[in-house]
N, C-alpha and C positions, 0 to 999 in steps of 0.2 A: 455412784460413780463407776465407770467401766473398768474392766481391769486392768487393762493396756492406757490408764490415763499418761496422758504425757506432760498433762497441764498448761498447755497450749489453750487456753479456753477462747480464746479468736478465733480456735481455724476447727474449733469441737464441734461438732451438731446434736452429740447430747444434751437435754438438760438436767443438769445434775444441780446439788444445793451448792456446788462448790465453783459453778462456771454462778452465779447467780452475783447480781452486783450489788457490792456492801451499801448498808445501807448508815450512810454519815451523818448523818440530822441529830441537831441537840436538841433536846425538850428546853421549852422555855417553864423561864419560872412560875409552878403554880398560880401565883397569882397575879402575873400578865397576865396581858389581855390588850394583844396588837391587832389591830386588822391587815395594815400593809403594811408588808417592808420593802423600801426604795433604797435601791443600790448605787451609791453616785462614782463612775469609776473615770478613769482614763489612761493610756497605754501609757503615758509619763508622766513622771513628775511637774511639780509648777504650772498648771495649767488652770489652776484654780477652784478645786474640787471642793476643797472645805467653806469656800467663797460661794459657790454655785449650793451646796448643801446648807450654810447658814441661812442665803438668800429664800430657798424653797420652802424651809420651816417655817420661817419667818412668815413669808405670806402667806402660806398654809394654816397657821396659827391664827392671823389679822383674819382670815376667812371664816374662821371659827372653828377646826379641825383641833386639836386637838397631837400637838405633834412632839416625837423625842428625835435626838440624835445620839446615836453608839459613833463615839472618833473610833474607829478602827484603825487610824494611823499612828501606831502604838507607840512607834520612835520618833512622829514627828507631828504630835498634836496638838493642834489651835485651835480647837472649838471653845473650849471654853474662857479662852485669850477673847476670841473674836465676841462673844457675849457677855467680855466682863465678869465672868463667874470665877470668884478666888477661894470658895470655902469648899473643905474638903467636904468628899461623902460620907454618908452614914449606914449604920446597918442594925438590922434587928434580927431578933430569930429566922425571918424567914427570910431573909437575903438582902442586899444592895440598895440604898435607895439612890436612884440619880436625884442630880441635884435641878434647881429651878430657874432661867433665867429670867430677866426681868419681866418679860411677857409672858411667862410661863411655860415657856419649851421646856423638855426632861431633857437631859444631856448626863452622858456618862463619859468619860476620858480618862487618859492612866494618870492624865494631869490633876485631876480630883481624886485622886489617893497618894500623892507624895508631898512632904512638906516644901520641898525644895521644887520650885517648876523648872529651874536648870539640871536636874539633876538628869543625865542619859540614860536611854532606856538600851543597854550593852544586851541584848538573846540572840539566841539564835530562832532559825525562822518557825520551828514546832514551838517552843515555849511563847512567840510571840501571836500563833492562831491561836492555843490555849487561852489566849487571856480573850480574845475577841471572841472565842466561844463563852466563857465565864462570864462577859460583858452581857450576853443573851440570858444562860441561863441564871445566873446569879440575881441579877438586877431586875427591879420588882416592873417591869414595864407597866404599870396602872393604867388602862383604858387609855390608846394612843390608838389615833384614827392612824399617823401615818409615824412610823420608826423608819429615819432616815440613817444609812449607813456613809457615813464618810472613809472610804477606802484609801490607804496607799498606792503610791503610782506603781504600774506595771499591773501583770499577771502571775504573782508570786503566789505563796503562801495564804496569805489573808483573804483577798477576793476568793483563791478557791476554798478556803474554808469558810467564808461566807455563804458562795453558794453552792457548797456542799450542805453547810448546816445550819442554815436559816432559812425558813420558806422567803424565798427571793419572790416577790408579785412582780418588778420589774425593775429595769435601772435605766440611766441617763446617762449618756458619756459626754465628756466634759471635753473641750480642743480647744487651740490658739489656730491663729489664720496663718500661720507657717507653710514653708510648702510642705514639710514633712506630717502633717493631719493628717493626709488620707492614710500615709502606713500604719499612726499612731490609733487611728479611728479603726482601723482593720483588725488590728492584734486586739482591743477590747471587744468589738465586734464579733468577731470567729472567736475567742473566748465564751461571751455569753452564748453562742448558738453553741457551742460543741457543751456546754454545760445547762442546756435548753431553757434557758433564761430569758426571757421576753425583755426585749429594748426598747424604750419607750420614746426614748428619740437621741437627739443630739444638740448643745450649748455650746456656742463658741464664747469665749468671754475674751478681755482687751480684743474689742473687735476693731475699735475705733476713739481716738480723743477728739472732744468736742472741743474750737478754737477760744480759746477766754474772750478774744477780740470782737471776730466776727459769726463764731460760732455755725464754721463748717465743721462738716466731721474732716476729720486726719486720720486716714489708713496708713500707722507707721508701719505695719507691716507689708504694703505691697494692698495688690487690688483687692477690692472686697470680695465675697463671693465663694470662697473657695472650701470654706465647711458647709455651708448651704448645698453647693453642687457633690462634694463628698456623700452629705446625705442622701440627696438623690441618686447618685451612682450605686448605693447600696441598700435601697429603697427603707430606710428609716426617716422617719418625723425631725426634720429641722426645727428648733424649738427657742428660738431667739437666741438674742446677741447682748452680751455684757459688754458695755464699754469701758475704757479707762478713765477713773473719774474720780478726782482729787478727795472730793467730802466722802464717797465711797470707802477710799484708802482711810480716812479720817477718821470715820466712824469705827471700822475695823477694828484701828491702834487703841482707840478710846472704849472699846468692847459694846459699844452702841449699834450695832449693826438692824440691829429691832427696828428702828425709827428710821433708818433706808426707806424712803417712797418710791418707786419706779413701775412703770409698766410694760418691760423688753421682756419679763417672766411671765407674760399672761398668756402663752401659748401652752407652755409648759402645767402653769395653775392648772389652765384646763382642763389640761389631758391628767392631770392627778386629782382631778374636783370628777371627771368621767369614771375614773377607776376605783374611787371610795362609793360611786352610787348605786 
């Protein structure tokens, strides 16, 4: 380091060990063994991220893959609500094991280690990255083609300790057809680029209800179009449309999510059936 550091290391043209950028990455558990990790985010809340993340494993799994979910929404998690898993996890010498749902996704939640699933998870934002780093390193991740991350809304805390400390391969950003997507689609977006994270495209979900009657679609929210056109404005992968759909919501409540049949995710499969080959 020079002797006149000022520690200004932005405006330095030395390199020194001290201008050099830390290096945040957890080790995963000796005995993982993940190939990909997929990051499911979006700049807010309720937009259906844990819905679009259950969905992906799901078919990813029916495909033959081999898939877990880490709920990284540490204060507000429903993975394991959404796939009916009520038994807590266990553990051995060598660390965590997530638990299994009925088609045999790995899922790990803070909600699989407390007896009480009402019980609030009160941290502040460092003790609550801690644990989604522990979720990584802890938990024995056993031969998972893809470890899907289920994020909290925004750009806090969690997402960047995710990808600060998880080999991120890519992520998905999740939108509603509001008008306010593109600014929501922007703040995730210029997140993953400023933390050089490959975005693998974009899911709009409640795009549309189908009529029970005559079974038009109903855009309650206004015209269609406008996370499609967002993605193109910011040259990522438009990657299908979740609709609002009664047996969807149904299966959800009743933790059956598994046995959802649909094909508005086959752009998306794709493009993660390309990235495992």
């Amino acid at each position: 380091m020079a002797e006149e550091c000022n520690h200004d290391c932005g405006s330095c043209k030395e390199k020194c060990a001290e201008g050099a950028k830390p290096d945040f990455s957890a080790p995963a558990n000796p005995l993982s063994n993940v190939r990909k990790v997929i990051g499911v985010i979006s700049g807010k809340g309720g937009v259906g991220k844990s819905l679009v993340t259950s969905l992906l494993a799901s078919a990813m799994q029916k495909k033959g893959s081999q898939c877990a979910i880490l709920d990284a929404d540490i204060t507000g998690p429903s993975i394991p609500k959404i796939f009916g898993v009520n038994s807590l996890a266990t553990s051995n010498a060598s660390g965590i094991l997530p638990q299994q749902t009925k088609k045999g996704t790995d899922i790990m939640s803070v909600n699989l280690l407390v007896e009480d699933k009402a019980t609030p998870v009160i941290w502040r934002g460092p003790a609550i990255a801690g644990v989604v780093k522990q979720f990584w390193s802890d938990v024995i991740w056993s031969y998972e083609d893809f470890l899907f991350v289920d994020m909290p809304p925004g750009t806090g805390d969690v997402p960047l300790t995710v990808f600060q400390s998880l080999p991120v391969d890519g992520i998905i950003i999740v939108a509603s057809p509001q008008d306010l997507v593109s600014m929501i689609v922007e703040k995730a977006l210029r997140m993953a680029q400023n933390m050089n994270i490959p975005i693998l495209g974009l899911i709009e979900n409640m795009s549309w209800l189908k009529c029970p009657d005559c079974g038009k679609k109903i855009y309650i929210f206004g015209e269609p179009g406008r996370t499609e056109a967002t993605a193109k404005k910011y040259n990522i992968d438009f990657l299908g449309e979740i609709p609002i759909d009664p047996q969807l919501a149904a299966l959800c409540d009743a933790g059956n999510i598994e046995y959802y049949e649909a094909d508005f995710l086959d752009k998306a499969i794709s493009k993660l059936e390309a990235l495992n080959k």
